[in-house]
N, C-alpha and C positions, 0 to 999 in steps of 0.2 A: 192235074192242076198245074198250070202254067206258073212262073214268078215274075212276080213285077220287078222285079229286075233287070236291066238292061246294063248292056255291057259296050261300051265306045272303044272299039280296036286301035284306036289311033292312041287313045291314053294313059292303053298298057304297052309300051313298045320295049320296056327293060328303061337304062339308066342311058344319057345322053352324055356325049365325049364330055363338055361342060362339067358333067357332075363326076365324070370320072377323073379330071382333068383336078377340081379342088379337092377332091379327097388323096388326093396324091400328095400334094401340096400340105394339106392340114398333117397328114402323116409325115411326110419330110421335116416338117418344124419339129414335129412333136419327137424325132428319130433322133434331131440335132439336139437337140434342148437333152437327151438323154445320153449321147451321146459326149457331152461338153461336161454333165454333171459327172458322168465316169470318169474324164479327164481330171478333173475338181478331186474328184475320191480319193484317184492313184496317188497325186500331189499333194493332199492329205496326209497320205496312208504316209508316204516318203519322209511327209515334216515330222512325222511322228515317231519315224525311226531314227530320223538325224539328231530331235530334241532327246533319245533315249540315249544313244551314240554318245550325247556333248554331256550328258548326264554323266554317264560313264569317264569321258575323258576328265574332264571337272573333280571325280571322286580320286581318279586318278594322281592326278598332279598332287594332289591334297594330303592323300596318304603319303604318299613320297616322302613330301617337306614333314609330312610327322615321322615318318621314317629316317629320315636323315636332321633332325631339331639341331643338331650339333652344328650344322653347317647352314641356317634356313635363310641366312641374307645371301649367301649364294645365288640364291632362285631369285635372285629378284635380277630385272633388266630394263633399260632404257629402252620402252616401247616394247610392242609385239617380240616376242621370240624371235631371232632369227635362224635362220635352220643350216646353218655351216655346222659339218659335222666336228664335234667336240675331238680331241688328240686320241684320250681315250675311250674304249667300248667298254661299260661300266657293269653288264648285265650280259648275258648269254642268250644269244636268238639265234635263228634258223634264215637263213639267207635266201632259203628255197633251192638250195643245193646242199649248202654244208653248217653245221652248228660253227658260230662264230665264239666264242668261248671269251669271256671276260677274263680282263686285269683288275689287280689289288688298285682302287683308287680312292682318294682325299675325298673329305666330306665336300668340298669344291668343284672338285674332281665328278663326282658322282650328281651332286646337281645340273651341273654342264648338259653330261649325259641326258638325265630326266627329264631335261627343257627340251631336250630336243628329240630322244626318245616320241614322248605325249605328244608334241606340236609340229612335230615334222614327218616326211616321207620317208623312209628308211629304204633303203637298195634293197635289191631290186624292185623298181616299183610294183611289180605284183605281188611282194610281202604282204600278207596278209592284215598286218596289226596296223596299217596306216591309218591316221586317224584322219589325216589328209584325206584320202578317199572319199571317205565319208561325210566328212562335214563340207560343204561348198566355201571357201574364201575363210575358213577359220582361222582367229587370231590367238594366243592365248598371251597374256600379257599377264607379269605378277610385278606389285609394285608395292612400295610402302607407303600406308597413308598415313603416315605423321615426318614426313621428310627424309633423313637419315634414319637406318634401321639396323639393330644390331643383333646377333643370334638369339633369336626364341622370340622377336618383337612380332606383334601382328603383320599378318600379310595381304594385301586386295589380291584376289586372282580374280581375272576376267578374261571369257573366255566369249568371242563372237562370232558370228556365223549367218550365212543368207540362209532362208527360205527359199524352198522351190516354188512357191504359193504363199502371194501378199495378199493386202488388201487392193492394194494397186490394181492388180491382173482380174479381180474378185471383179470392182468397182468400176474399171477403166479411167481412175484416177489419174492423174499424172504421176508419174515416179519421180522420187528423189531418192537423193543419196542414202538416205537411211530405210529405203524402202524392203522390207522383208528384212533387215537384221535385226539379229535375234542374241540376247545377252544373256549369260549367266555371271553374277558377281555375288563376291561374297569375301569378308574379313575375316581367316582366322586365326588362330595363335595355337603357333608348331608345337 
C-alpha cells in the first residue's frame, strides 16, 4: 500500500545562508548581552570588596582615637588627611624587606602617625596594608562637629570613595561629580 504522501524536493533543501545568517546574529546579541552582564558582576563583586575594605579602614581609625582618648583632638584636620609622612613611625611594620621598629611617642605624636598610617600609601608601594590600594580616590577626613573640640569631645569621621560601578555606567546617565561616591560617616565619642 502506497501513501498519500508526497514529498516536493525543492522544500526540503536544509537551512538557507538567510536563516543561517540571523541565527548568528540573534546568538551574537544574546553572547553580548551575557557577556556585559559578567562585566556588571565582576564590578559588583569589586564594590563589594572595596565597601568591606572601607568598613574595615572606618573600624580602623575608630579604634585608634578610642585607643589613644587622651590625645582624640589630635585626629582631627582641616580637610581630607594629608599624607606627608608624620616625623615619627609610631608603630612597627614591615617595609618588605626590613621591620621598621617604632619610637616612644606623644599622644599627638601617635595620632599623626594613625592619620596617616589608615589614609595613606606607606613605602614601598607594594606594602601590603595600603588602604590606598584598595579603595579608588579615598578621602578620610575627621572633624568636629560642634566647632572647637577638646580631648574626649565627639568626633565626625568621614571616609569617601569611588565606585567601580555607578548608576551612571548602569543607565548611561550623564556623570557628575558625585557619581559613584560612596560615604561612610559617623559621630563618635573617644
Amino acid at each position: 500500500m502506497r501513501s498519500n504522501t508526497t514529498f516536493n524536493n525543492k522544500k526540503i533543501q536544509g537551512l538557507s545562508l538567510v536563516e543561517v545568517l540571523v541565527t548568528i546574529v540573534i546568538t551574537s546579541i544574546g553572547l553580548m548581552g551575557l557577556v556585559s552582564l559578567q562585566m556588571q558582576s565582576v564590578l559588583a563583586t569589586s564594590d563589594t570588596g572595596n565597601r568591606s575594605h572601607a568598613i574595615w579602614v572606618f573600624n580602623d581609625i575608630i579604634n585608634r582615637i578610642h585607643a589613644n582618648e587622651v590625645a582624640s583632638a589630635s585626629y582631627i584636620g582641616a580637610g581630607p588627611v594629608t599624607c606627608n609622612a608624620p616625623a615619627k613611625v609610631c608603630s612597627s611594620y614591615h617595609d618588605g624587606t626590613n621591620v621598621v621598629n617604632a619610637v616612644n611617642c606623644s599622644g599627638a605624636e601617635l595620632a599623626a602617625w594613625d592619620r596617616y598610617e589608615v589614609a595613606c600609601q606607606l613605602k614601598p608601594a607594594a606594602f601590603f596594608g595600603d588602604s590606598t590600594r584598595y579603595l579608588p580616590n579615598s578621602q578620610l577626613t575627621i572633624a568636629c562637629p560642634s566647632g572647637a573640640c577638646n580631648n574626649g569631645d565627639p568626633l565626625r569621621i568621614t571616609l569617601q570613595w569611588r565606585a567601580r560601578l555607578d548608576d551612571e555606567s548602569i543607565t548611561g546617565a550623564a556623570r557628575t561629580a558625585n557619581s559613584g561616591l560612596l560615604t561612610l560617616t559617623d559621630v563618635i565619642t573617644p
